[in-house]
TORMARZA-998282 format. One record per atom (N, C-alpha, C): x, y, z. Coordinates in steps of 0.2 Angstrom, whole numbers, padded with zeros to 4 digits, always signed. Layout:
BEGIN
XYZ...
//
This chain:
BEGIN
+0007+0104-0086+0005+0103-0079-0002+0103-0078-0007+0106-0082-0012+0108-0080-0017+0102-0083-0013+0095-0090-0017+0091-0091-0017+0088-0087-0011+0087-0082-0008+0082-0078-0017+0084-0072-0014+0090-0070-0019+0090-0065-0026+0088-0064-0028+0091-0071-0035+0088-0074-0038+0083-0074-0032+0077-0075-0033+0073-0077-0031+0068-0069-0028+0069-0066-0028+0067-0058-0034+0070-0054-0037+0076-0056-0044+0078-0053-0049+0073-0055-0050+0072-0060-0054+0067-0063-0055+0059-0060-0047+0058-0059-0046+0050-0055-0048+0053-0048-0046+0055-0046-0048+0058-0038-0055+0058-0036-0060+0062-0041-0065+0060-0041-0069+0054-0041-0066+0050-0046-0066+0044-0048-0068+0038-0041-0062+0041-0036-0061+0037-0031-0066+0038-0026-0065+0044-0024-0071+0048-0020-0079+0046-0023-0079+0043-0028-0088+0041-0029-0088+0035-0026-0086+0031-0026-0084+0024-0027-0084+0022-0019-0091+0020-0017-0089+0019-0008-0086+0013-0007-0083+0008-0010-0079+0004-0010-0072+0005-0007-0070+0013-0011-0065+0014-0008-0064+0016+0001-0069+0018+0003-0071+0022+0008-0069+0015+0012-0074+0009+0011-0074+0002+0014-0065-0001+0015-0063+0000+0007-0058-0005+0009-0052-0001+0012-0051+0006+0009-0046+0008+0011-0044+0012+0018-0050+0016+0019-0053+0017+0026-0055+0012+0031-0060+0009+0031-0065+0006+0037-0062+0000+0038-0058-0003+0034-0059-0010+0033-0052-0011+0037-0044-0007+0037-0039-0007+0042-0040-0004+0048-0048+0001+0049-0049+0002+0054-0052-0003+0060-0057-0008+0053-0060-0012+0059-0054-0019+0062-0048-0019+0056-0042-0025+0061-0038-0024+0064-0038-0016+0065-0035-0012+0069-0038-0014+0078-0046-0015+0077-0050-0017+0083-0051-0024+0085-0052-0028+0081-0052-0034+0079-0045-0036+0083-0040-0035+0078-0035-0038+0083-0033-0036+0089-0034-0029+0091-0033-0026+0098-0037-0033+0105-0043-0033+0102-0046-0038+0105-0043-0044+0106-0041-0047+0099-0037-0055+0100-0032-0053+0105-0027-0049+0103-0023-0046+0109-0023-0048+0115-0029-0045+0117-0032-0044+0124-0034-0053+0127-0033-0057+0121-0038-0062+0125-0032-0067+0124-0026-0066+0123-0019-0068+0124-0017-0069+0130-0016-0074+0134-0012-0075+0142-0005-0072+0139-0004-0067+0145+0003-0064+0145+0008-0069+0144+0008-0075+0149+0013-0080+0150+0016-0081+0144+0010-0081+0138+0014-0081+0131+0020-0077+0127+0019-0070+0131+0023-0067+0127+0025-0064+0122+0019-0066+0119+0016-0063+0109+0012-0057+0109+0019-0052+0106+0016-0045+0106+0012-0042+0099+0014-0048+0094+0012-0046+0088+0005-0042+0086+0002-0044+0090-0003-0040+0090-0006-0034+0095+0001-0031+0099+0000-0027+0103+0000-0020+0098-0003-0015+0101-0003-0009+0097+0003-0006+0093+0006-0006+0098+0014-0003+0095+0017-0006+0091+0014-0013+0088+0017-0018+0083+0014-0019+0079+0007-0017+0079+0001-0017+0074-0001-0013+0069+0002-0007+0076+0000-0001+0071+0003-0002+0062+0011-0003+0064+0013-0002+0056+0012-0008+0052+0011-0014+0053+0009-0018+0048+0002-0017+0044-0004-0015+0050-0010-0013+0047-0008-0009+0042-0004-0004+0044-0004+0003+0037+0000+0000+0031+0004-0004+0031+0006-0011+0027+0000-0012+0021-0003-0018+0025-0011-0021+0026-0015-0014+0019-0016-0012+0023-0022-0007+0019-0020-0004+0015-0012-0002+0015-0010+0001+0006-0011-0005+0002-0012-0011+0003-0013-0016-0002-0020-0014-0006-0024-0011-0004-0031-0011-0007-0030-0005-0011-0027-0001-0009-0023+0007-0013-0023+0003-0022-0018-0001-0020-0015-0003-0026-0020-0008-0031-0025-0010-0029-0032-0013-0032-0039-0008-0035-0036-0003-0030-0040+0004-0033-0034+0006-0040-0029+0007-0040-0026+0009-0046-0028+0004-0051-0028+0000-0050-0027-0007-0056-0034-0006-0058-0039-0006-0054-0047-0006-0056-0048+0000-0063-0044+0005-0059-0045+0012-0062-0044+0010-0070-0036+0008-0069-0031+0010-0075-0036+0005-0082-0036-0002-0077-0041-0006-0082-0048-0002-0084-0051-0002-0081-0057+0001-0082-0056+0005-0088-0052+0009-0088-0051+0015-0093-0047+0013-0101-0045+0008-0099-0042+0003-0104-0049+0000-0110-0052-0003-0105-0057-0009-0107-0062-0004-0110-0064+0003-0109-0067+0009-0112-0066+0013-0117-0067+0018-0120-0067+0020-0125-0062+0025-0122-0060+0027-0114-0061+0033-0112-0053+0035-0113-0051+0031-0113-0041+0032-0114-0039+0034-0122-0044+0029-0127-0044+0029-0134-0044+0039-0135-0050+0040-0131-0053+0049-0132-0045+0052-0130-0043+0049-0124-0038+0054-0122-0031+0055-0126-0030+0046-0130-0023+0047-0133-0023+0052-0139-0031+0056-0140-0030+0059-0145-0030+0069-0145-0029+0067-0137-0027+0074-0135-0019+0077-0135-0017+0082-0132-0008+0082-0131-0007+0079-0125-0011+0074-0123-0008+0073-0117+0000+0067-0118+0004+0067-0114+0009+0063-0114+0009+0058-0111+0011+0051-0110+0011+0046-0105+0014+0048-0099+0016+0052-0098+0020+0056-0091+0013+0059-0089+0008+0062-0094+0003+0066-0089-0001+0061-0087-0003+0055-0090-0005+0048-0089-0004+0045-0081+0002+0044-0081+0005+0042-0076+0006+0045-0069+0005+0051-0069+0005+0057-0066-0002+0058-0064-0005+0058-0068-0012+0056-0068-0016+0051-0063-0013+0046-0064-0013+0040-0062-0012+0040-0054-0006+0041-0052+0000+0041-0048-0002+0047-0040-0003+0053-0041-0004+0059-0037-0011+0058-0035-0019+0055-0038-0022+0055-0032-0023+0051-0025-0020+0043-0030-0019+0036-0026-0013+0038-0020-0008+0045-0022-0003+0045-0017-0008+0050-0012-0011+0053-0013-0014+0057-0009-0018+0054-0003-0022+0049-0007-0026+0044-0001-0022+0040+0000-0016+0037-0002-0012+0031+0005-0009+0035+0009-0008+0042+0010-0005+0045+0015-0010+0046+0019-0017+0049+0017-0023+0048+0021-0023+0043+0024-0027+0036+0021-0026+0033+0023-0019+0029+0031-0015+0030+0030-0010+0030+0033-0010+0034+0042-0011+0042+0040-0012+0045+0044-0017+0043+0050-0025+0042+0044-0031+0039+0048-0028+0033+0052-0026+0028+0049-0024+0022+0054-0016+0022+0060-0014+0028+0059-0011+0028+0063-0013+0032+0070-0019+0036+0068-0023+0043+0074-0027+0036+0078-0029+0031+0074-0032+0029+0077-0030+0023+0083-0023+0022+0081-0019+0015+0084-0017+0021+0090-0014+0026+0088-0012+0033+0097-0017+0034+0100-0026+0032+0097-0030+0033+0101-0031+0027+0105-0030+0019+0102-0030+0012+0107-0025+0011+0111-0019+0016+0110-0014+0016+0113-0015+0018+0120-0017+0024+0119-0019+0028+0124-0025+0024+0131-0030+0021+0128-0035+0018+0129-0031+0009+0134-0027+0009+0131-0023+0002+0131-0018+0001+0138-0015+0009+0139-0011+0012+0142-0004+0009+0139-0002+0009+0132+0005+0005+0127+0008+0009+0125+0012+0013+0124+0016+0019+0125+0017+0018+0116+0014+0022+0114+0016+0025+0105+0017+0033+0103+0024+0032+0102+0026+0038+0102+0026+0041+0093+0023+0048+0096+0019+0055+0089+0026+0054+0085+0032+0055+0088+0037+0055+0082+0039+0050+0080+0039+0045+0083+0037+0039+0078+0034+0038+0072+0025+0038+0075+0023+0038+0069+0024+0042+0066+0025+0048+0065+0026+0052+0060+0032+0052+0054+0038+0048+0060+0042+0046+0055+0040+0040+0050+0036+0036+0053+0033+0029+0052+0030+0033+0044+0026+0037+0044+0024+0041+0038+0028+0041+0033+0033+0045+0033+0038+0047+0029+0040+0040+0025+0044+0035+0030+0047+0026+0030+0041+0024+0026+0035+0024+0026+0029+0023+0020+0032+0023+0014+0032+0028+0011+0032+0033+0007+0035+0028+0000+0038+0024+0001+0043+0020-0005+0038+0014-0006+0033+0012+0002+0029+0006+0002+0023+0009-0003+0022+0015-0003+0015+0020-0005+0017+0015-0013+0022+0022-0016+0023+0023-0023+0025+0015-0027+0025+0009-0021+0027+0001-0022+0022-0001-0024+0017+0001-0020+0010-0003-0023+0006-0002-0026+0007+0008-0028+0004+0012-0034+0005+0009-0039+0011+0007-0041+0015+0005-0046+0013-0001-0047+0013-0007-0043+0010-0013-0044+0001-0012-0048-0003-0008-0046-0008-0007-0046-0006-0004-0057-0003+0000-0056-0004+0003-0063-0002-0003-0068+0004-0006-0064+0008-0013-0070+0001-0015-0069-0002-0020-0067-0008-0026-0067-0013-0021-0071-0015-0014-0070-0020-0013-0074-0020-0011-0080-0012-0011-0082-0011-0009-0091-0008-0014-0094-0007-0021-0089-0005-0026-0094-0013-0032-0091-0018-0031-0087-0022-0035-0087-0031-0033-0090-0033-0038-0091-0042-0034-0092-0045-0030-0083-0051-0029-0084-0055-0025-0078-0057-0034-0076-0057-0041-0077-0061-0045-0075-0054-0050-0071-0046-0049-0074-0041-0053-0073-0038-0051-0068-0037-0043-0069-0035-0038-0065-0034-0040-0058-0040-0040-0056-0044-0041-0047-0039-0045-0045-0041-0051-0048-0040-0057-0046-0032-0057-0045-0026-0055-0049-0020-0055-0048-0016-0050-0041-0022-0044-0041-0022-0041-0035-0023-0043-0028-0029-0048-0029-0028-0052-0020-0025-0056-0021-0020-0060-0026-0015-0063-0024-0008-0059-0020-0008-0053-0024-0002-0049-0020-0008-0047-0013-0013-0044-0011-0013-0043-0007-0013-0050-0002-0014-0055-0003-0015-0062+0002-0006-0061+0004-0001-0063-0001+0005-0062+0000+0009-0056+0004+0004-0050+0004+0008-0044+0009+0006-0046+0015-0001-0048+0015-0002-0051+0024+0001-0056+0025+0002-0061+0023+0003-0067+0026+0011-0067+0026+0015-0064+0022+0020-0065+0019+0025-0060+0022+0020-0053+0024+0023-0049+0024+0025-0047+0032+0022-0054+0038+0025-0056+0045+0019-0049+0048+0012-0046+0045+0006-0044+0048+0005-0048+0053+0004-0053+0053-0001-0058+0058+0004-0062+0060+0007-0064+0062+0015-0067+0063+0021-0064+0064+0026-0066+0067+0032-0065+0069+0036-0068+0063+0039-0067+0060+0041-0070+0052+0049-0074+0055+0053-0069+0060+0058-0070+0064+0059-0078+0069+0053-0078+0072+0051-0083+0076+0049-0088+0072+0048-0089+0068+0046-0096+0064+0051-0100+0058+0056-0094+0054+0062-0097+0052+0061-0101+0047+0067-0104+0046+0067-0111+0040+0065-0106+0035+0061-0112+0029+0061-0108+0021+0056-0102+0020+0049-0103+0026+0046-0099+0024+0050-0091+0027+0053-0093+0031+0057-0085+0033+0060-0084+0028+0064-0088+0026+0069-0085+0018+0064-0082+0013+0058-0087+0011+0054-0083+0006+0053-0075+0009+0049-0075+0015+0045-0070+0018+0054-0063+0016+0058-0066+0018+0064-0059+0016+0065-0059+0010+0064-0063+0005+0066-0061-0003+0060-0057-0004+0054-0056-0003+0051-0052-0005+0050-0044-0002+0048-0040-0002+0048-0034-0002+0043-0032+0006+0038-0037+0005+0032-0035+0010+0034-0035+0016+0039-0040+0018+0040-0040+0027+0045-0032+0027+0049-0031+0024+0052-0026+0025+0047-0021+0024+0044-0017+0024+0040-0013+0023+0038-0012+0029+0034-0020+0032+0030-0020+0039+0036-0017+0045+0042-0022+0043+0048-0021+0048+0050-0013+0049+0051-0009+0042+0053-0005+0042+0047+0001+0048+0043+0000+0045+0036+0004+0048+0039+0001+0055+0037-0002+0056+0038-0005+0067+0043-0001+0066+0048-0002+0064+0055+0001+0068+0054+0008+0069+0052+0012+0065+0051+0020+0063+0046+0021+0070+0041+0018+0070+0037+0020+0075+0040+0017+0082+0044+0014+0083+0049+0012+0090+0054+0015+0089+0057+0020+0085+0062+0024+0084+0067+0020+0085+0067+0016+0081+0073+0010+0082+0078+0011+0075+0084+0013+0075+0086+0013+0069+0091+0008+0066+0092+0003+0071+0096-0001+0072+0097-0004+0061+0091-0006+0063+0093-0009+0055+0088-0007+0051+0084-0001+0052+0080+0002+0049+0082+0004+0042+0088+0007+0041+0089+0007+0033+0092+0002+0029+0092-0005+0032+0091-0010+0027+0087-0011+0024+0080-0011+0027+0074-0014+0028+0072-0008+0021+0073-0002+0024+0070+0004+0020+0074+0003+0011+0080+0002+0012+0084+0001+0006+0083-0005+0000+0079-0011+0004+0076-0015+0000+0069-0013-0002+0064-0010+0002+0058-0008+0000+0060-0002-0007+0062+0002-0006+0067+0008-0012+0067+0005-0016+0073-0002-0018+0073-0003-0022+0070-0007-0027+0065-0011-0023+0060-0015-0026+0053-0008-0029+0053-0003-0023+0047+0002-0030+0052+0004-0034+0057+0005-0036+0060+0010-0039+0061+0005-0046+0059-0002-0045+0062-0008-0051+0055-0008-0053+0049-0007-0049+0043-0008-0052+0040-0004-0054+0041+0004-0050+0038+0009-0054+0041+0012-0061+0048+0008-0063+0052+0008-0070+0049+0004-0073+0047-0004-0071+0042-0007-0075+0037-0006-0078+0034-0003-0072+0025+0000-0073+0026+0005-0079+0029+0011-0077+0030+0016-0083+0032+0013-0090+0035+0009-0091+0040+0006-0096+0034+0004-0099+0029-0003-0096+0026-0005-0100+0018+0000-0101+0016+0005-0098+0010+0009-0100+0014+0012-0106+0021+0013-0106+0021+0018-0113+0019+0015-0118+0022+0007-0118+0025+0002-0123+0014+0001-0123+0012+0000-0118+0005+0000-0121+0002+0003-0125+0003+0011-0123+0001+0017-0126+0003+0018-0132+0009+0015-0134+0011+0016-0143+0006+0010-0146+0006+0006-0142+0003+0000-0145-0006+0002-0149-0009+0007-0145-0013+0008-0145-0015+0013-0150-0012+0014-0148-0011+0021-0156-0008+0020-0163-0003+0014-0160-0001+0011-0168-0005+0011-0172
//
């Protein structure tokens, strides 16, 4: 437990030097948070299109911004690949579990940061708005995260243990382009239908946005569907991710 920790201290640090993270993971779902409250506002009511109102925004941003979570994992894990720094560590007792664990516990600590921040700040535009968002929603909305959290950590550790620091990036803003676009952020996925709705529900990112919305509207109508496909899409990636860090790690050592 105590390499485990060291070794998560170490990444945590890692993240906290790095004002990039500060930018993407912080400031940057904060300023779309602003950004679109404005579009919002400059929507004629007659239309009808809430998708950008606060209580529907909130949970897609927090969507949105765990995408850059998973870009900080991948940076890392590559980084450390591409150095001498991993080659030092395989020659300690550490295990691919304290690696992993390593990996995993500080990026889980800043998405739930992250998350909380973007959520105190959507009850403060609520409030501002006069849009009714209710504290135990979001807090549930928190929890209903939690499988979208350790989904994109996991994406982030696969691309960084099977890609270089230069290949890496680039495979990651394809996932993040496809959470926003795909994952019904900016859109109503519902309302537009035909093939791209099909696509948008075979993959994992609308359900995550869906599932947040409904948590935070305490709607639980069809909320553990949505939650039981996000489940089991981390649960298939974070078994991939680990599978292949080990199968690396022997590789390396072989």
């Amino acid at each position: 437990m105590s390499k485990t920790t060291a070794f998560s201290s170490r990444n945590l640090m890692e993240i906290s030097r790095d004002p990039l993270s500060y930018i993407f993971c912080l400031g940057f779902p904060l300023v779309m948070l602003i950004v679109m409250t404005m579009v919002n506002d400059s929507i004629p009511a007659e239309t009808k299109m809430t998708i950008f109102r606060i209580d529907n925004l909130a949970g897609g941003i927090a969507v949105f911004g765990l995408t850059f979570v998973m870009l900080f994992v991948c940076l890392t894990v590559a980084k450390d690949r591409s150095g001498a720094f991993l080659m030092r560590l395989y020659a300690t007792p550490m295990t691919s579990g304290n690696f992993i664990a390593g990996y995993m516990l500080p990026t889980l600590l800043l998405s739930v940061l992250q998350i909380v921040v973007a959520f105190g700040a959507s009850l403060i535009i609520s409030l501002i708005k006069g849009v009714e968002l209710n504290i135990g929603g979001l807090l549930l909305s928190v929890m209903v995260l939690l499988p979208t959290v350790i989904m994109f950590i996991s994406l982030g550790l696969l691309f960084g243990t099977l890609f270089n620091e230069k290949a890496a990036p680039g495979l990651c803003s394809v996932v993040i382009s496809f959470a926003s676009f795909l994952g019904g952020v900016w859109f109503d996925v519902d309302s537009v239908g035909g093939v791209l709705a099909d696509i948008c529900n075979v993959l994992p990112f609308v359900h995550s946005v869906k599932a947040a919305r409904m948590a935070c509207a305490l709607n639980f109508e069809e909320l553990p569907v949505h939650l039981a496909v996000t489940c089991g899409y981390a649960a298939v990636i974070t078994v991939l991710s680990i599978l292949m860090f080990k199968r690396k790690m022997k590789a390396d050592l072989g």
